[in-house]
C-alpha positions as CSV (number, residue, x, y, z in Angstrom):
1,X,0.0,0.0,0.0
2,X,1.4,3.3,-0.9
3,X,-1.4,5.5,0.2
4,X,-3.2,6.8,3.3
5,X,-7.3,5.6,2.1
6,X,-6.0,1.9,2.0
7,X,-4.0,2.1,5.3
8,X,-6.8,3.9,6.7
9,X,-9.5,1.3,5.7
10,X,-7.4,-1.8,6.4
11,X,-6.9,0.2,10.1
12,X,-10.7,0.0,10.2
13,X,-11.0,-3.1,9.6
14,X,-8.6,-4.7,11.7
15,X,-9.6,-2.7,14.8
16,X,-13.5,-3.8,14.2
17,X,-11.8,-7.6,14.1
18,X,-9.1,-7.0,16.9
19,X,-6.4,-8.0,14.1
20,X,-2.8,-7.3,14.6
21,X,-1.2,-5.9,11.7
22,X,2.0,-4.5,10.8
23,X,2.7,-1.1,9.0
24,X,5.3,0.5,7.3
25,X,6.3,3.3,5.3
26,X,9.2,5.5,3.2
27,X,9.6,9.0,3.9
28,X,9.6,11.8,0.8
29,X,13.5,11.4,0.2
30,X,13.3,8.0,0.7
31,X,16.2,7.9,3.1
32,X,14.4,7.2,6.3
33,X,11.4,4.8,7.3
34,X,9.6,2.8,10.0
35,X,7.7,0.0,11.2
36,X,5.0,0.0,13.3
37,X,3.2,-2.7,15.0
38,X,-0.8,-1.9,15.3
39,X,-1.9,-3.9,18.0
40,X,-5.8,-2.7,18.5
41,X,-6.6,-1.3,22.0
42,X,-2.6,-2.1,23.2
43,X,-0.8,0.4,20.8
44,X,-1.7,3.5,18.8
45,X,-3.6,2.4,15.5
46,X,-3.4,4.9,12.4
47,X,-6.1,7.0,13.4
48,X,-4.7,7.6,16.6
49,X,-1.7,10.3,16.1
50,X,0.0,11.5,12.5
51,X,-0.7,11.3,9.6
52,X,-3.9,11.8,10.7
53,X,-3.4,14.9,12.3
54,X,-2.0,15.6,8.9
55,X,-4.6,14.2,6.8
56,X,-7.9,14.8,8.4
57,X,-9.8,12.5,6.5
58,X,-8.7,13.7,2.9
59,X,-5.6,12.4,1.5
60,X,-5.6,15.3,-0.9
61,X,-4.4,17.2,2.1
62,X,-0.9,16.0,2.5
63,X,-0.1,16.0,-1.4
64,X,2.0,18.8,-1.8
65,X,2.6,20.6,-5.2
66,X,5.4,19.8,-6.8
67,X,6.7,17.4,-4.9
68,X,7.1,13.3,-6.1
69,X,8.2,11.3,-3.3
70,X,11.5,9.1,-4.0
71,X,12.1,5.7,-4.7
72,X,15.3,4.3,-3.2
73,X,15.2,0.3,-3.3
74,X,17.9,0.0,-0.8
75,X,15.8,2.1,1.7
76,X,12.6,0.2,0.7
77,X,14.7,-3.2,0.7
78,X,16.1,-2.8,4.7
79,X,12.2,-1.7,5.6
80,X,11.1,-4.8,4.1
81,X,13.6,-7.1,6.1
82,X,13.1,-5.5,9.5
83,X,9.3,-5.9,8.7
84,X,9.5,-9.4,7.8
85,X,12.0,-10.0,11.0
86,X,9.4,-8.5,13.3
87,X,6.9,-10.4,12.0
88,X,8.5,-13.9,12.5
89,X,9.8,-12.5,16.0
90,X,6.5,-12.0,16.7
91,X,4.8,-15.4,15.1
92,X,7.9,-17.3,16.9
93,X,8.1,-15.8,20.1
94,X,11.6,-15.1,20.2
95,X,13.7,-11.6,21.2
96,X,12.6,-8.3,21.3
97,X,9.3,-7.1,19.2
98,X,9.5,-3.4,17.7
99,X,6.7,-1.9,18.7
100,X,7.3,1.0,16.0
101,X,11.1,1.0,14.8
102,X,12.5,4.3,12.9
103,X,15.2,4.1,10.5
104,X,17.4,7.6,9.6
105,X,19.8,6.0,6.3
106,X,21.8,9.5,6.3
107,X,22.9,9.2,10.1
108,X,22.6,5.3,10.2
109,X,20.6,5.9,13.6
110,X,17.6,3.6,15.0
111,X,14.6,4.5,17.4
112,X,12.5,1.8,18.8
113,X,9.4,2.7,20.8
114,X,5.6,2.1,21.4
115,X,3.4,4.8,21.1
116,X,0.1,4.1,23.3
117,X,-3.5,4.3,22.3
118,X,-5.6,7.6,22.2
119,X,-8.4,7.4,24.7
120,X,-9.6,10.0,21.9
121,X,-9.5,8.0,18.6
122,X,-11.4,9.1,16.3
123,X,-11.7,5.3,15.2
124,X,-14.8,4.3,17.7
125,X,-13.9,0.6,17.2
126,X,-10.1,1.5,18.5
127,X,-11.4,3.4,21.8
128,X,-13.9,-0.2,22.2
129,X,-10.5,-2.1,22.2
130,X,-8.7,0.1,24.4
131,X,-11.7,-0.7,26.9
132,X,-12.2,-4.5,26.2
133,X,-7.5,-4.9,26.4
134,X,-7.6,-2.7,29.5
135,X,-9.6,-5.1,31.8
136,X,-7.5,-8.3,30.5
137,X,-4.1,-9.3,29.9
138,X,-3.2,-8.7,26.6
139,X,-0.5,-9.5,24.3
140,X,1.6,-6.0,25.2
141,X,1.4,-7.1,28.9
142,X,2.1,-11.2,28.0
143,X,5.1,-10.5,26.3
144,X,6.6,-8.5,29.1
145,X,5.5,-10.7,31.5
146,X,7.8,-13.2,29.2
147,X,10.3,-11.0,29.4
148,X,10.5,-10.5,32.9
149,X,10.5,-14.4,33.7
150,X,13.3,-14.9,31.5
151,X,15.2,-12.2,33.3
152,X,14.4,-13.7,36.0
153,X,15.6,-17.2,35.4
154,X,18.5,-16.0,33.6
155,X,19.5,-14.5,37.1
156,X,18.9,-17.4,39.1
157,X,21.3,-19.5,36.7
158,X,24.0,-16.6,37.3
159,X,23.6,-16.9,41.1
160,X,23.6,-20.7,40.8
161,X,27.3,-20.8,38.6
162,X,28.5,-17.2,39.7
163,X,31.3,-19.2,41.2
164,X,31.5,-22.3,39.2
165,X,31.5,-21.4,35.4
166,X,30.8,-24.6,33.2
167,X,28.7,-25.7,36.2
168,X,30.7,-28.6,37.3
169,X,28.9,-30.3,40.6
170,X,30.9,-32.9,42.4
171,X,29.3,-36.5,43.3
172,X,30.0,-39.5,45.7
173,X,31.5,-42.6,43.5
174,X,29.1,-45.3,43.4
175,X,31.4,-48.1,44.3
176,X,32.2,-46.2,47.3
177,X,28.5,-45.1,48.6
178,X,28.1,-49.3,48.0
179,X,31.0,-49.9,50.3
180,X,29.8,-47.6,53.1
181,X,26.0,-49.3,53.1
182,X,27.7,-52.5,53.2
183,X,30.1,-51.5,55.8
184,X,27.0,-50.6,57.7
185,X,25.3,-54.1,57.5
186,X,28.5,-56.1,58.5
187,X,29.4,-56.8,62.3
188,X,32.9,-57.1,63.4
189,X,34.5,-59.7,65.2
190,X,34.9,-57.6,67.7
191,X,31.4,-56.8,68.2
192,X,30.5,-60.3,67.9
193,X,33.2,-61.7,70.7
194,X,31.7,-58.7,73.3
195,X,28.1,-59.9,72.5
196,X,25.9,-62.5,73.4
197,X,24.0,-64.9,71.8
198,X,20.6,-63.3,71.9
199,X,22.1,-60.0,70.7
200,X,23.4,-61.4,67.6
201,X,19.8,-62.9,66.9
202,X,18.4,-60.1,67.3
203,X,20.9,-58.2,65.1
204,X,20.2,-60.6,62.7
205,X,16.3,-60.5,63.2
206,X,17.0,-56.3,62.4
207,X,18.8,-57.2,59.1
């Protein structure tokens, strides 16, 4: 999609079905672009901040005169592969998800961040979401939840080896935790010299 009516009607949609989806766009020069993830009710969708604020309902708006936005295919080819690497992040449940992720090509320079919902969307589906995610857990709060568990655990195996690096753990030889349970079953002749007949029967009787 290279326009603002589809993004704004596939934004519709997906908020009215509680769909994630996963924009992105080019800017003019076609040296910067982002990524945004549009979780409905958990995350701004594209009604909630710009370009709305820029397009107020009429794409025709934000068309400047004279102006033909660029087409750099490097640009457009490292938006594609962070968006498709978010994506299976996301599907897979592995590292950190982008929430929206901003790429400046001149300076090289990255911004990750989530922008929150607007309470005031003028999407009346998104403000329904933002009601229904804020009474259960949703995915936003899962996956730090995740997060914080495997922090957690990741700690735990630090503390465990802090001292011990390859986690070597020292155990009794078999042969010689045999020896000491037999050593415990066996009377000496000592024992059995200072002890009486009805002791040693009823050592035996014990065995």
């Amino acid at each position: 999609m290279d326009n603002y009516t589809a993004r704004m009607s596939i934004n519709a949609a997906c908020n009215s079905l509680d769909q994630i989806w996963i924009e992105s766009g080019v800017s003019e020069d076609a040296v910067s672009s982002h990524i945004q993830v549009m979780i409905p009710g958990e995350t701004a969708c594209f009604c909630c901040a710009t370009p709305l604020a820029i397009v107020e309902d009429n794409e025709a708006d934000i068309k400047r005169e004279g102006v033909c936005a660029a087409s750099l295919p490097t640009t457009m080819g490292i938006t594609a592969g962070f968006m498709a690497q978010n994506t299976l992040k996301f599907l897979l449940e592995f590292g950190e998800l982008a929430y929206c992720l901003s790429y400046n090509a001149r300076l090289d320079f990255f911004n990750n961040y989530r922008i929150m919902p607007n309470p005031e969307c003028k999407d009346r589906e998104c403000v329904e979401r933002q009601k229904e995610k804020a009474k259960i857990e949703g995915v936003v709060k899962k996956l730090e939840n995740k997060k914080l568990r495997e922090k957690e655990e990741k700690n735990k195996k630090k503390e465990i080896h802090e001292q011990n690096q390859w986690g070597i753990e020292l155990v009794q030889d078999r042969d010689e935790e045999k020896n000491q349970e037999q050593g415990k079953n066996e009377i000496s002749e000592e024992e059995r010299k200072n002890e009486s007949l009805d002791d040693l029967m009823n050592k035996l009787k014990g065995l």
